[in-house]
N, C-alpha and C positions, 0 to 999 in steps of 0.2 A: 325843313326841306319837304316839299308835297311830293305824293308818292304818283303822283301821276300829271304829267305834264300838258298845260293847255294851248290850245290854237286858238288863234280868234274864228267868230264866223265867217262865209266864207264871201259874204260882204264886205268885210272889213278887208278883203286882199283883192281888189280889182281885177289883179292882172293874171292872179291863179286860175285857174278855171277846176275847183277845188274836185268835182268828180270823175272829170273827162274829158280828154283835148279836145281843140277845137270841133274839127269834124263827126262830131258828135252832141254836138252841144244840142242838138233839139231831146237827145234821151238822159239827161242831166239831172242827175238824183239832188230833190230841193235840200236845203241844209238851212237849219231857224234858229239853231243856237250853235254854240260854240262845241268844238268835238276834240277830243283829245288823240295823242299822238296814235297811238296803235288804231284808231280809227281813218285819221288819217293815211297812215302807212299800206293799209290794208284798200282801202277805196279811190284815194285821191287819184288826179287823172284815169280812171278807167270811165267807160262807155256802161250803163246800167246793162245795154243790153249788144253782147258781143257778137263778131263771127262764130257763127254752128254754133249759137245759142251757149256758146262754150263759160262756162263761168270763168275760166283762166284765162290771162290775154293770150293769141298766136305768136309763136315765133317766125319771124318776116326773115325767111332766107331768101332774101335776093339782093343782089348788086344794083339793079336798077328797078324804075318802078313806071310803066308804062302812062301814053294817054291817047284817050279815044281817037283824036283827028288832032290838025294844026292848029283849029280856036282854038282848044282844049290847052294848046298849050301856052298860047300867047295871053289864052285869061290866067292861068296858073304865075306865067312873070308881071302880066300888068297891073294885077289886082294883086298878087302876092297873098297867093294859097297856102294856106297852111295844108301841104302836104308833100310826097317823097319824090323824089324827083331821082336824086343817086346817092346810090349807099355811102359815098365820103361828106355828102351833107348831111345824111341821117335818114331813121327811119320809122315808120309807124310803131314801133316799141319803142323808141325813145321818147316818144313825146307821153308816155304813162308814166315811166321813172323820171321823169324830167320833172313834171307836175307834182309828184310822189314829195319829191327834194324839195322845192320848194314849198311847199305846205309843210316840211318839217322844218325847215331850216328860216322860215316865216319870210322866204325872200319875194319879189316880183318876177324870178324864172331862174332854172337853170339849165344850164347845161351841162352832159356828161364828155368823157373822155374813156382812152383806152387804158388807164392808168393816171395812180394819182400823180405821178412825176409827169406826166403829158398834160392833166390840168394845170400843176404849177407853170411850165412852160406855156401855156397857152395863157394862160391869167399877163402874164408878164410880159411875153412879144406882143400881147394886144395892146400892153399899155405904156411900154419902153420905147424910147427909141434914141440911136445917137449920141451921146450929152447928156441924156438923161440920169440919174440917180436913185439909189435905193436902199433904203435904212432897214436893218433884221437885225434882231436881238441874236445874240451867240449861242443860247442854248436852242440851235435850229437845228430841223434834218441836213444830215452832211450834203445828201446829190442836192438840197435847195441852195447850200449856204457851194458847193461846186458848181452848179449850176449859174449862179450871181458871176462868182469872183471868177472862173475862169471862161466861160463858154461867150453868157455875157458880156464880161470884160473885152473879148477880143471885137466886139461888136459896139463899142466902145460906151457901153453902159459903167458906170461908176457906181460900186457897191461900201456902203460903211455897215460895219458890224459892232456895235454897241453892245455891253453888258444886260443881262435878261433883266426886263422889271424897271431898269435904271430910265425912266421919262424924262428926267434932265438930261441924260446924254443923247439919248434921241433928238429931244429938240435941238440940241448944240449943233446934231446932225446934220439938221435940216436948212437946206437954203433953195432958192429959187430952180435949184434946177431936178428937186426932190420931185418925186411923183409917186412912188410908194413905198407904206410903214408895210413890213411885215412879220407877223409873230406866230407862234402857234400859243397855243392854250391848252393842256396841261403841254409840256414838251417830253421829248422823248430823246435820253431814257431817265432825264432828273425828276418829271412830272413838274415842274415848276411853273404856276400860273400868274399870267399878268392879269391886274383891272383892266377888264375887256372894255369897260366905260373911258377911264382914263386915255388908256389908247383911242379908244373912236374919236376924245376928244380934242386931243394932238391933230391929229389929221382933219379935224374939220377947222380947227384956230389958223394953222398953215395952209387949208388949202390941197391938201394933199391927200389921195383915194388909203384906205388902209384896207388892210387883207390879214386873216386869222386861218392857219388850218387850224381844223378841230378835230380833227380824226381822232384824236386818244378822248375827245369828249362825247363825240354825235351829237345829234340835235337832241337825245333825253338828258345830256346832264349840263348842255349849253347850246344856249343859240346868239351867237355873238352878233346878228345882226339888229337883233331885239336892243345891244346896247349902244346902235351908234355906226358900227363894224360898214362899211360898204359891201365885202365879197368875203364867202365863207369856202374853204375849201376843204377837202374830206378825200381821201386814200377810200374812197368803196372797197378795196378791195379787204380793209379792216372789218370793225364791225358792220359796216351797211351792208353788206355782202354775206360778211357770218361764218361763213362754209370753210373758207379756205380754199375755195373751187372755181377763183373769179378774177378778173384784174380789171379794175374800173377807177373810174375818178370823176370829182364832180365839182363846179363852181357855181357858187349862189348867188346873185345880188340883182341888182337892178336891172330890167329888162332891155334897156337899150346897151348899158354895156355889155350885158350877155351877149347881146346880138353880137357884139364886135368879137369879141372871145368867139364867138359859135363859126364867127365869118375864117378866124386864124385856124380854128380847128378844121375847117374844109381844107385849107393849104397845107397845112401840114400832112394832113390825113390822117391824125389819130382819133379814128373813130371807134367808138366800143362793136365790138360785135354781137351780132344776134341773140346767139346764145346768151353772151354774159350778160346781156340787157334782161333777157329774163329769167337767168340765176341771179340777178342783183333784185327784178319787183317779188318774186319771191323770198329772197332775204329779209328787205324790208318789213313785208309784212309781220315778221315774227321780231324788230328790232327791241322794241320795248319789254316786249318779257324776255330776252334775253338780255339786256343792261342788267335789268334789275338782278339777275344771276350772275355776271359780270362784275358789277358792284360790289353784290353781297360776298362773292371771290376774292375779289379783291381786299373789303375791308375786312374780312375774316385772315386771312394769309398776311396781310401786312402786319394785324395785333400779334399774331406767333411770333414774325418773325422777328418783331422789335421786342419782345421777351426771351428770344433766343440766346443763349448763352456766346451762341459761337457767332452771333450776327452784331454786324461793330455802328450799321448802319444801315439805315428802311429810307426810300425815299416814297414815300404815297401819300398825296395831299388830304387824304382821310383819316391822317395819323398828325396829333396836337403837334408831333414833336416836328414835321414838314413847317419851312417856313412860312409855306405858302397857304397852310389850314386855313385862318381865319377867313381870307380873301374866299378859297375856292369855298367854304362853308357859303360866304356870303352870297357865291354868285353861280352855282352849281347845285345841280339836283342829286348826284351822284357822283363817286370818284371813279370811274372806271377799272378794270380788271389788268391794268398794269401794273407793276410789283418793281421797282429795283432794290435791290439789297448791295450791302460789303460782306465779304466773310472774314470776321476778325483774324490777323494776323497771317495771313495767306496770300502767295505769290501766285501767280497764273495760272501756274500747274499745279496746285492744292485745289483754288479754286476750281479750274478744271474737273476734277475727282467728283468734286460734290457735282457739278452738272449732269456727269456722266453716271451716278448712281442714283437719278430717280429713274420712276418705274411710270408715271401716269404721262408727263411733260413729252413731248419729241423735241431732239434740239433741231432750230432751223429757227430764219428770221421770222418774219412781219408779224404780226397781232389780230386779236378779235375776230378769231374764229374759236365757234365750240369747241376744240381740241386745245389741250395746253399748250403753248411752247415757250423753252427756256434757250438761252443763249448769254454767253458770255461776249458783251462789246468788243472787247480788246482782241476776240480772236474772230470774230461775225463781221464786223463790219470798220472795224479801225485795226488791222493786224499790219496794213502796210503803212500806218504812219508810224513818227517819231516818236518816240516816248516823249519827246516836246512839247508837239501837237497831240497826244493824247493826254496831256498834265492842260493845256489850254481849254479841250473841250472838256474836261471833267471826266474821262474814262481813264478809272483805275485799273488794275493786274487785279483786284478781288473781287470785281461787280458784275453780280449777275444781274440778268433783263428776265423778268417771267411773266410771260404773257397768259393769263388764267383763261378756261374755256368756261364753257358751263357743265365741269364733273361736279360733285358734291364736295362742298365744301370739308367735313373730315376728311375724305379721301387724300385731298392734296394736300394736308394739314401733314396728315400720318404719313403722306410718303416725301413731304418733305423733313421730317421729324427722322425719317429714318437715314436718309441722305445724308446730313448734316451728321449722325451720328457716327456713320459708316467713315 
């Protein structure tokens, strides 16, 4: 696995405009070879040379964005201007983090959202309709796999849910009225990864568009568009974000679909806000040294914890004994900074104890932010299902979720050593 992940030059991606949107493009920093990700993160879509000479982009507070006279405005619809028109289309900071995404993600454009669960919704009403159908492996996020079967359902989309990994039951899946494969890569909270090849390659035999989140991966330990993948989606508000201090969401892929996605996201109006737009290019640019901490969190906590006496089971695809090692070895830079464990022999409220006696971790949900946090499934995020439906999705009474920041690795080693003891 190389320690540092590459982009093509900014030739080879037509549709990026790899230093700086559009209306900028006469001060457009040349690029002759190939640049790697934290170069990209740190430069992509910005202008060489900004408003008040300012090296940071501005934050654009306003709802609307004026123009000179009435040509001004009739060239703006009939030429189709690349610029702001109203704040529920978007706004001059998005088209930096927009550009930003795409040069990581190696797609032809993205678009952002107010949340990742607002991209997933927008990825899907852009591409659903009526009659339509939709194939997702089981080990999904719950509001996506709620999102399918009930909301959609009543809108008379038809959702099937097939076993994680299993591409013979998918295809069995699929028939004429399929229009998309959905998976995530690693999944949350089994980390369990599919052949992001294999999959791109279903959906282009059938016919049919496929969609991958990757938020537990980023674009440093996969770019699933590179294998085939049409639309990559990403929870910003995890690691591309970083902080904890953000709620964003992003969809990748090809420019014209974008556009249709960008068109549903004016309808609905889940646009990201100002702020978040530039608490997320600031994130960005620090994304890749913080995976690498991340990572190395990760695959340091996971070795402990599968030598742990009192741990019955690890689930981190950077551990031989994960089914999924080989594959993610094979097609992965790095394993990310999520963690699931069992605590041998322990019912919910033992389990419990130990969450509540570390000293570094906060409990509360989401992921990939500097800060640890740990959570117990069965009482975070599945406490109102069935013991049923929680033996169906795979959450046990002993499984913790631990989400690693970037402390030092001893640190969370020893105060989970102490935990577990306690």
């Amino acid at each position: 696995m190389s320690d540092v992940q590459r982009i093509p030059p900014a030739e080879a991606l037509p549709a990026i405009n790899l230093f700086c949107p559009p209306e900028s493009a006469a001060s457009k920093r040349p690029v002759d070879s190939a640049i790697g990700l934290s170069t990209a993160a740190v430069h992509a879509g910005e202008a060489r040379q900004k408003h008040g000479n300012a090296i940071a982009d501005p934050i654009f507070c306003s709802s609307t964005f004026t123009f000179s006279d009435t040509q001004s405005v009739i060239d703006f619809i009939e030429q189709k201007q690349s610029r702001a028109e109203y704040g529920r289309y978007g706004a001059p900071g998005e088209q930096v983090v927009e550009a930003k995404l795409a040069a990581l993600d190696r797609g032809e454009a993205s678009v952002l959202f107010s949340s990742g669960m607002a991209a997933v919704t927008g990825l899907l009403l852009a591409n659903l309709r009526s009659g339509d159908e939709v194939v997702f492996f089981d080990e999904c996020y719950h509001r996506t796999r709620q999102l399918c079967q009930q909301h959609l359902g009543q809108l008379g989309v038809v959702s099937h849910q097939v076993p994680t990994g299993d591409f013979q039951a998918m295809e069995q899946a699929i028939n004429e009225k399929t229009r998309l494969l959905i998976s995530e890569s690693p999944t949350n909270p089994h980390l369990s990864c599919i052949d992001v090849a294999e999959f791109a390659a279903i959906g282009k035999r059938h016919g049919v568009k496929t969609v991958i989140d990757a938020t537990l991966a980023t674009p440093c330990n996969l770019q699933p568009l590179t294998h085939g993948v049409d639309y990559v989606i990403h929870s910003a508000t995890k690691y591309l974000g970083g902080h904890n201090d953000l709620l964003a969401g992003s969809v990748t892929g090809p420019a014209s679909g974008i556009a249709e996605i960008r068109n549903i996201r004016g309808l609905l109006g889940s646009v990201i806000s100002p702020h978040s737009t530039y608490l997320l290019s600031r994130g960005l640019k620090t994304l890749e040294l913080r995976m690498e901490r991340h990572n190395q969190n990760g695959l340091g906590v996971a070795r402990f914890l599968e030598s742990h006496p009192r741990i019955s089971r690890v689930y981190y695809p950077g551990l031989g004994s994960h089914p999924s090692h080989r594959l993610a070895k094979s097609q992965m830079n790095g394993f990310g900074g999520l963690v699931t464990f069992e605590v041998a022999g322990s019912d919910w409220r033992e389990t419990a104890r130990v969450v509540d006696a570390v000293k570094i971790p906060r409990i509360g949900p989401s992921l990939g932010g500097v800060e640890s946090l740990i959570e117990q499934p069965l009482v975070m995020s599945y406490y109102e299902c069935t013991p049923g439906q929680r033996e169906e999705y795979g959450i046990t009474d002993n499984m913790i979720r631990l989400a690693l920041g970037i402390e030092n690795t001893d640190d969370l080693i020893d105060d989970l050593a102490q935990a577990l003891k306690r």
